[in-house]
N, C-alpha and C positions, 0 to 999 in steps of 0.2 A: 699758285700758292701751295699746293697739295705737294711739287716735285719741291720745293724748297723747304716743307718742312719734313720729310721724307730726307733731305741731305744733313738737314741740322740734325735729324736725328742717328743718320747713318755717321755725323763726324761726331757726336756726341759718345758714339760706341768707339770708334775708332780711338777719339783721345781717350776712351775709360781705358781702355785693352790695351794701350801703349803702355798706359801709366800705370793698370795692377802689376802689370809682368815688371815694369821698373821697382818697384816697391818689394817684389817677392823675389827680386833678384839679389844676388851673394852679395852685391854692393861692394864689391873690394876697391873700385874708385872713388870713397867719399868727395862731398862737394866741398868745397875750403871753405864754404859758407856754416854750412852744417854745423850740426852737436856731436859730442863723441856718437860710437856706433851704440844703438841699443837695438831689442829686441823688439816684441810684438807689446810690451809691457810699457805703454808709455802715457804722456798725459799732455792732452793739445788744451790749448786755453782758444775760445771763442768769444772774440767779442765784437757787437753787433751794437748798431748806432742809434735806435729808437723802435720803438712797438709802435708806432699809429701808425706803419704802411704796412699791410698786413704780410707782404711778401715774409718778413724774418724770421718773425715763430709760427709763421704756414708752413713754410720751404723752404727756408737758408738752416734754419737751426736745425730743421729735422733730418734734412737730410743731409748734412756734415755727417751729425753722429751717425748717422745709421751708415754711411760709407767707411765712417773711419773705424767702426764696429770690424766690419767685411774686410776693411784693410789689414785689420791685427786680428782675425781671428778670436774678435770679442775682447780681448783684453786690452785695446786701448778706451782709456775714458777722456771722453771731455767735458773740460770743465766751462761753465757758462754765464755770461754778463752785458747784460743789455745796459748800454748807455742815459737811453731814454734822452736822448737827442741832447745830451750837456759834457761839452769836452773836458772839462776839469772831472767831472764822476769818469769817464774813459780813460783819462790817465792816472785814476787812481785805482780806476781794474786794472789796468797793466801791470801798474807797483806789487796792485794783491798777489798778483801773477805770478810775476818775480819773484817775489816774498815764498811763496809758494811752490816755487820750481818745477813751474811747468815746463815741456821738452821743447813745445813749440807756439806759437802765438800764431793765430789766423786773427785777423783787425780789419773790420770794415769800419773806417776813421770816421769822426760826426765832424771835427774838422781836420781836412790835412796834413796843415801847417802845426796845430797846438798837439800835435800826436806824435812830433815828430821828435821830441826829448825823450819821452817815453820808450817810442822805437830804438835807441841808441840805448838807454838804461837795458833793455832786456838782450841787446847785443850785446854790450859789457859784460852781462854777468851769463855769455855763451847760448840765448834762445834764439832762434833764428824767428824773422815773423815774416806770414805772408801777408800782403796787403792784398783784401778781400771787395772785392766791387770797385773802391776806392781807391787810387795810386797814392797813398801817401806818403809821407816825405822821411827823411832818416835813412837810414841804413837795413833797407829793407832786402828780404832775401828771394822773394819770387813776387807773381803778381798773377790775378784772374781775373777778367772784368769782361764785358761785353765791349764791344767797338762801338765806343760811346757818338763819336763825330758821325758815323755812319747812324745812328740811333736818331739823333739832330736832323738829317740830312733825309732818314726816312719819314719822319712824322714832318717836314717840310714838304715832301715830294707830295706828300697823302694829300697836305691840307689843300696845297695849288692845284690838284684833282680834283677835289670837293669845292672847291672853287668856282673851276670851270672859268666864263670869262667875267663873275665878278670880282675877282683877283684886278681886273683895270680900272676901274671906278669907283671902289671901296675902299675900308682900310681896315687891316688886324689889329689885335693888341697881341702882345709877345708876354707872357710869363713863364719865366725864367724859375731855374732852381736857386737853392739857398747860394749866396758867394761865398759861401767856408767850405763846400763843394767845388772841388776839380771835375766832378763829371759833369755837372750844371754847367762849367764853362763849355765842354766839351760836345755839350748838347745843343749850345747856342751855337756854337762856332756852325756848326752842321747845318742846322736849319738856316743859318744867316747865308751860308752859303748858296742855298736852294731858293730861298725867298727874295734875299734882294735884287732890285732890280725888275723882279715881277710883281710885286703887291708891294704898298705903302704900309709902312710899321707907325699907326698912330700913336700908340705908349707902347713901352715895355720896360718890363719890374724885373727886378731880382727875387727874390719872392724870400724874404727870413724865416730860415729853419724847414722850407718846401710846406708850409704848414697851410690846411684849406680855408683857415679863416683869412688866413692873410692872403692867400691869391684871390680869397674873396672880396675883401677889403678893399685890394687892388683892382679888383674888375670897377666894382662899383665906381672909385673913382676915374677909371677911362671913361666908363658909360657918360659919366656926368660931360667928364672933359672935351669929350668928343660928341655926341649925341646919340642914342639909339640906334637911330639909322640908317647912320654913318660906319656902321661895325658889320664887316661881313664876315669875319671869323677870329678865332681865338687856337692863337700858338699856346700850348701846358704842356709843361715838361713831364708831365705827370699824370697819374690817373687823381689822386687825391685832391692834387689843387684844379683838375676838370671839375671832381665835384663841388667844391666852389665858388669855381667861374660860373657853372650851370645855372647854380640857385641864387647867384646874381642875376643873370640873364634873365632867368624865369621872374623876378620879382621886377625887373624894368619892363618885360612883356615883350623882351628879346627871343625867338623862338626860328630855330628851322634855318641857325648858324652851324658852320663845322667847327671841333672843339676837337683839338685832339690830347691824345695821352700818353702814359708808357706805363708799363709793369701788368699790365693783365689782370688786376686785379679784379675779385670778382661783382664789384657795386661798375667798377668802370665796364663791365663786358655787359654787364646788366643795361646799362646806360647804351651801351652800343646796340644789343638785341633793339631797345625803343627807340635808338633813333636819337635821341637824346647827346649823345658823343658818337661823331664821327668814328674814332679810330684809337686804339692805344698800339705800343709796341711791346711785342708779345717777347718774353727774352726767357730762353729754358734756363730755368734755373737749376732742375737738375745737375745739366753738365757742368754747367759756372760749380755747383756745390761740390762736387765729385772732382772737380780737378784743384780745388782747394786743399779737399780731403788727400787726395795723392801727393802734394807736393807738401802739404805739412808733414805727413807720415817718414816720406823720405826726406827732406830734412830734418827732424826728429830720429831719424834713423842713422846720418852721416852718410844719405847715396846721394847719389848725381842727380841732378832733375834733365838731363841732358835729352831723357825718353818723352819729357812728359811735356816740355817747353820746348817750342822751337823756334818760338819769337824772342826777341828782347826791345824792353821800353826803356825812357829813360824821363824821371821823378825828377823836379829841382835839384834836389841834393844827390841823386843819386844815379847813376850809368849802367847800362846795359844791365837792367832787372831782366832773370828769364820770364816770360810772359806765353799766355794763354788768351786769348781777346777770341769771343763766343760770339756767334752770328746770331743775326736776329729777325723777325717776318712782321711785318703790316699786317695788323690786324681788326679787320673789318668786321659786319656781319655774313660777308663772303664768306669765309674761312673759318669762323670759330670752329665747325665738325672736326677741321682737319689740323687743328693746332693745339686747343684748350683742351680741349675735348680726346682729342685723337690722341694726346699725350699724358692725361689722366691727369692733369692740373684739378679739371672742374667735370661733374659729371651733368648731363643735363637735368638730370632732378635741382645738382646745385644750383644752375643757372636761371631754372623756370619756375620759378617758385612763382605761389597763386597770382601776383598782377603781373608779371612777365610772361606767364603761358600764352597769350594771345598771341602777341610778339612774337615768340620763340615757334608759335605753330607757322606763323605769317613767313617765315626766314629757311623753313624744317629743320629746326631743331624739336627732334621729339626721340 
């Protein structure tokens, strides 16, 4: 685990260093997607899909600006609008936007589909947008996100490890992200690929708005449906709705199931030090943020992304977006030293605070 996050980190430099020298270059080939050419003097609109995962205003929001600071030499600003998980207020920060005239739009959508007018209004009136975590739909001009199927496919792999051979006798429940989410499909797909065939899927939820009461909600009604113990584990697309599924478990007197997760979050690594959650997936968000930052700037600018992107995806409505897709590591209590930790996400004081110190001494984290 230690040489793969060691790679994630060494391609995380390499896309930064592609993409500052793209951004700082004369740009005489603008992208036909682009804005006219402007300077260091510009103004990116951010908008971000809800505050209860703490990933957004921990890490996506701070570290934009501070890249897009470094990008323009301080004088680009951006400007900022959290959702708070309701696509109608998202598509009337977009309008504000417009209205506003900002150079470029980074959009992490709360839904895909209902963002995707929006995205078309602020191409009319010449802003290019990148679509942020989320591939959303419209007329979008780049794309950053993690390899979500792969994301799916590794918290599948984890859980049939954790397993071991009661994966043949028992049965999971699967919770699933919100279904106004493209990535939640993209995360099933993954894990369904890994799982079926080896362990029986007793329920699985779509989970509305990734929200932890409601994957709560959800457990409780498998537990009932199925019986206690009859459940040898629990598929979560997520670290919020592990927590949960958990305190469902715990309140059935369900205990010493693998429960996995994604985003790193610091109550789900917490969870992981006790034992408590198997696993979440650990995804740098760093470099996801930094090649946001680079590819808004230079389409705000009129260059090429041609340095920065060397993928292309392709959205319902849309064909060969250039794309960026971030690798990502299984993370256990094996690894947090060499990942969470090793990457300055969480330091171990954050991690071990007074009733996880046991734990954390148990694993050496100190």
């Amino acid at each position: 685990m230690r040489r793969a996050a060691v790679a994630i980190a060494a391609g995380a430099m390499a896309v930064s260093l592609a993409a500052c020298g793209s951004a700082k270059e004369s740009g005489d080939n603008a992208d036909s997607t682009g804005s006219a050419k402007k300077g260091d003097d510009i103004k990116v609109g951010l908008l971000l899909p809800e505050n209860a995962t703490a990933r957004y205003e921990k890490f996506d929001r701070v570290l934009i600006e501070k890249k897009v600071k470094e990008l323009t030499g301080g004088k680009g600003e951006v400007v900022y609008a959290n959702a708070k998980q309701d696509a109608s207020t998202q598509n009337q920060q977009v309008d504000t936007m417009v209205t506003n005239k900002v150079d470029v739009l980074i959009v992490d959508a709360v839904d895909s589909k209902a963002i995707a007018g929006s995205v078309k209004k602020a191409k009319d009136a010449g802003i290019p947008v990148v679509a942020y975590d989320r591939l959303a739909e419209g007329p979008i001009d780049a794309y950053t996100s993690f390899d979500n199927v792969t994301v799916g496919k590794t918290q599948g792999e984890a859980l049939l490890k954790a397993l071991g051979d009661k994966a043949k006798d028992g049965q999971i429940v699967m919770m699933n992200g919100s279904s106004t989410d493209p990535n939640a499909a993209q995360f099933k797909q993954g894990a369904h690929s890994v799982l079926d065939g080896k362990v029986k899927v007793g329920r699985e939820y779509d989970t509305k708005e990734w929200k932890p009461e409601n994957a709560n909600a959800n457990m409780e009604g498998a537990i009932s449906a199925l019986g206690k113990d009859k459940i040898v584990g629990v598929y979560s697309a997520n670290d919020g709705m592990a927590g949960g599924i958990i305190t469902a478990l715990k309140a059935a007197g369900i205990a010493d199931i693998p429960v996995t997760g994604q985003d790193a979050e610091l109550s789900g690594v917490q969870r992981i030090v006790t034992g408590e959650q198997y696993m979440s997936v650990y995804k740098p968000y760093p470099q996801e943020a930094d090649v946001a930052a680079e590819m808004a700037v230079a389409l705000a600018q009129g260059k090429s992304l041609d340095s920065i992107a060397k993928d292309k995806v392709d959205s319902p409505t849309t064909k060969a977006i250039p794309s960026v897709l971030v690798p990502v590591v299984s993370l256990t209590k094996d690894n947090i030293n060499d990942t969470v930790i090793k990457d300055g996400i969480y330091t171990v004081n954050e991690i071990c605070t007074g009733k996880y110190k046991a734990a954390c001494d148990k694993i050496g984290l100190k």
